[in-house]
N, C-alpha and C positions, 0 to 999 in steps of 0.2 A: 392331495397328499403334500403338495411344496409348501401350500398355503397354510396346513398344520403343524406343519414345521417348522414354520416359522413366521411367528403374528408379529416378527419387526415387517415383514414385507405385507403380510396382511394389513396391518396399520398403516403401513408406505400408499399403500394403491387404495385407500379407503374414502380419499378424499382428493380434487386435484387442485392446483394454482394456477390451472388456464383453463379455458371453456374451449372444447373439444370443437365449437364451432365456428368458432375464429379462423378456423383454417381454413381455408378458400375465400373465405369475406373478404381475411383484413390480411396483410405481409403478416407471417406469422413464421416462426422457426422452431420446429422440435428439434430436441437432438435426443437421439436413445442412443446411451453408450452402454453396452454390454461389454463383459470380459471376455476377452477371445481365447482365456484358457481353462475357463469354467464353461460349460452348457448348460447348466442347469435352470436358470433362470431366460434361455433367448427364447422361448416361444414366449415371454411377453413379449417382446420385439413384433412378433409376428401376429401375434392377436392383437397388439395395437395397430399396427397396419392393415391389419384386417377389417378392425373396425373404424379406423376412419377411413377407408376408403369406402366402405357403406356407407357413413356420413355424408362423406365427401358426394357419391350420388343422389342422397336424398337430397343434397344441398341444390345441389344442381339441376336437378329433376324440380324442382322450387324455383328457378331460375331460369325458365327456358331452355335446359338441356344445358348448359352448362356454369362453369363457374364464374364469379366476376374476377377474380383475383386466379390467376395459374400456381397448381401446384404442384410440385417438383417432391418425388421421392427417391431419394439418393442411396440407394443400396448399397454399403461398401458392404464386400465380403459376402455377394449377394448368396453364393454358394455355400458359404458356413454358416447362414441362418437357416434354423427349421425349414422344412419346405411349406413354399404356401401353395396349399391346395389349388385356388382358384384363381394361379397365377395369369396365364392364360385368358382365362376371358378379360381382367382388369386390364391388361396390355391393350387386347381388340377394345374395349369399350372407353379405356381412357384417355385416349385424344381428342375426340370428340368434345367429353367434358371437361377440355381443360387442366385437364392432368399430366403427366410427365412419369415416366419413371428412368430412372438413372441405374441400371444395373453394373457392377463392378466384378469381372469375375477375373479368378487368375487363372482359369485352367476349365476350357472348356469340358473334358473329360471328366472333371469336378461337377459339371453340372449336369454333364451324363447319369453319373450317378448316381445323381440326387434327385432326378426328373423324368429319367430316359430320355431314350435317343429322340421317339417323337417328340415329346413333348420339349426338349431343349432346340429341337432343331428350329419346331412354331414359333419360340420364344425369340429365337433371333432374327427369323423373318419378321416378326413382327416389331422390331427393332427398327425405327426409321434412321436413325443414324451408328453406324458402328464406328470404334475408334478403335484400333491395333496399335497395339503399343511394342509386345515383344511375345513370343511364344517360343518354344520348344518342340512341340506335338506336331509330329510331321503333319497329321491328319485335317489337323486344323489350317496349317501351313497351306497345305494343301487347295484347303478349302476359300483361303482368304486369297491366294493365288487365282485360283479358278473365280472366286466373284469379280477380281479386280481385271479380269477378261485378258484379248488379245489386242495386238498395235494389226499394221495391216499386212504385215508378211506372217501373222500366225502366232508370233512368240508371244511371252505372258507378257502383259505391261510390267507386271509386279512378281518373277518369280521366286520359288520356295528360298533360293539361294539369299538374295536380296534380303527379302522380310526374314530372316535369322539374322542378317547383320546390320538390322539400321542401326544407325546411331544414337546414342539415348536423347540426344534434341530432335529428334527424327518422331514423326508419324502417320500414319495413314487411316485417313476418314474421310468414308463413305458416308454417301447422304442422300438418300431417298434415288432418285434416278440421275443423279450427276457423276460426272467419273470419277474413280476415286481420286485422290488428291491425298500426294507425299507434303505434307509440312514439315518445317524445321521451326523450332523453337517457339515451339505454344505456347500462350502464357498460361501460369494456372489458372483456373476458375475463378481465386480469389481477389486476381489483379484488376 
């Protein structure tokens, strides 16, 4: 129905200026910018991730299991795109081949939502690195409290009170089985 409604976007996606296969060969950069106050159009968002990430394993599967080139899927706003069905297993199966995904959420309850509770809770265990930045959500609080364990008289390393007030050059990242760790002044990504 979107596509008869409109043969500027029918015409738009009819043809591309990259070859879908470049991605994991060679450094390659997509960007999908979507409007964050229209929906209409973000399951392309998600059908194209959908389908390069198929790609991406035939690539690889071509390749001795995985890819020569890593790649990185940066979800901003991972919670305000359509839901992708087969998120879950791409998590479980994408390390292996050299994938990455970067999910960005502002509110775990947001991806309650969107996911249920199983299936958001798999999503973040399956998450080798987590990064806290600030929350609200006691529950969550709670939760990042409780991963980031006890010192040896019992008390939290990291508790609820604490993680409400770090400082915004403040952060706490976990990383596979090492302790957590408070940094202060991360650089961006892009430094």
């Amino acid at each position: 129905r979107v596509f008869k409604a409109s043969p500027a976007l029918t015409e738009m996606l009819s043809e591309s200026t990259f070859d879908l296969k470049r991605i994991g060969a060679k450094k390659t950069a997509v960007f999908l910018v979507v409007p964050d106050e229209k929906t209409t159009f973000h399951f392309l968002a998600t059908l194209f991730i959908g389908q390069c990430y198929e790609m991406l394993l035939e690539q690889s599967n071509d390749n001795n299991g995985t890819l020569p080139v890593r790649v990185n899927f940066i979800l901003e706003e991972f919670c305000n795109m359509p839901k992708l069905a087969d998120i879950i297993p791409m998590l479980t199966a994408a390390r292996s081949r050299n994938i990455r995904f970067h999910l960005v959420i502002q509110s775990y309850e947001q991806m309650v939502d969107k996911y249920g509770e199983h299936a958001s809770k798999t999503i973040v265990d399956n998450c080798g690195n987590l990064i806290y930045l600030h929350s609200r959500e006691l529950s969550f609080l709670n939760y990042i409290s409780t991963l980031a364990g006890n010192n040896e008289y019992g008390r939290p390393l990291l508790s609820v009170g604490r993680l409400q007030r770090l400082r915004k050059n403040e952060t706490v990242i976990f990383h596979d089985r090492c302790y957590p760790f408070l940094a202060q002044d991360v650089p961006l990504i892009f430094d």
